[in-house]
N, C-alpha and C positions, 0 to 999 in steps of 0.2 A: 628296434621300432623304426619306422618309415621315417618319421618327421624325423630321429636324428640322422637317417643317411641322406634325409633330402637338405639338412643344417650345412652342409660346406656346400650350397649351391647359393644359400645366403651371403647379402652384404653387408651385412648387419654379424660383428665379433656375439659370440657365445657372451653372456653375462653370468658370473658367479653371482647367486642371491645369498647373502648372509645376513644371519640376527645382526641386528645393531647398526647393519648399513641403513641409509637413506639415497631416494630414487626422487628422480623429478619428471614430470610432462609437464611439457609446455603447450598450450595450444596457440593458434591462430589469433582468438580474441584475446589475448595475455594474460588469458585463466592459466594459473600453476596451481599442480596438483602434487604435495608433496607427502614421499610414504614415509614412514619410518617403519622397517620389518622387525616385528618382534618374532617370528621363528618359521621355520619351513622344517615340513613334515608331510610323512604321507597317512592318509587317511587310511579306511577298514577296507577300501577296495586297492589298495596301494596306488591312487594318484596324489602326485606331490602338490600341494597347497602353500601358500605365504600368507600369515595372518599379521595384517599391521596395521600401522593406526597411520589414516588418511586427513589432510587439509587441502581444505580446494578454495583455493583465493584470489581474486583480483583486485590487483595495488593492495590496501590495506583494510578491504574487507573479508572476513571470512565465510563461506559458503555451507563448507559444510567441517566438521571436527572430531574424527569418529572412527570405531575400530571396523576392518572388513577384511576377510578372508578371498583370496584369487587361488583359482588353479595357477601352479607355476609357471605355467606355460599360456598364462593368460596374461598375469603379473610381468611376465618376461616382454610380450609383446607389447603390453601399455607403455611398462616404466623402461625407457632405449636412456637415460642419462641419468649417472650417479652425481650426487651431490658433491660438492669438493674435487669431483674428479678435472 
């Protein structure tokens, strides 16, 4: 596929998505949007998907608390920072 021969012109390392891991965005206004992936799979046309369950907070309110599915390749380009890492 294209996008992976054009992936080593990226500066941005390749991320493994795994069940059980947790991803974070940060934005600018110091909204954090945190995933936790419950599983990656591909669907009936074979594109890969991550279904997890999303919170989007700022300080100590919450926004939004809820489960949502990304293409992998959508999910990879949102979430650039794993948790604990």
């Amino acid at each position: 596929m294209l996008a992976d021969r054009l992936e080593i012109f990226s500066r941005r390392p390749r991320t493994r998505i795994e069940a059980g891991s947790t991803y974070l965005r940060r934005a600018p206004d110091h909204t954090v949007e945190t995933a936790e992936v419950h599983s990656v799979g591909k669907d009936d046309m074979g594109i890969d998907h991550v279904r997890f369950h999303i919170q989007i907070a700022r300080g100590d309110t919450k926004f939004v608390d809820e489960e949502r599915i990304l293409s992998l390749a959508s999910f990879v380009e949102r979430f650039h920072e794993r948790a604990g890492a």
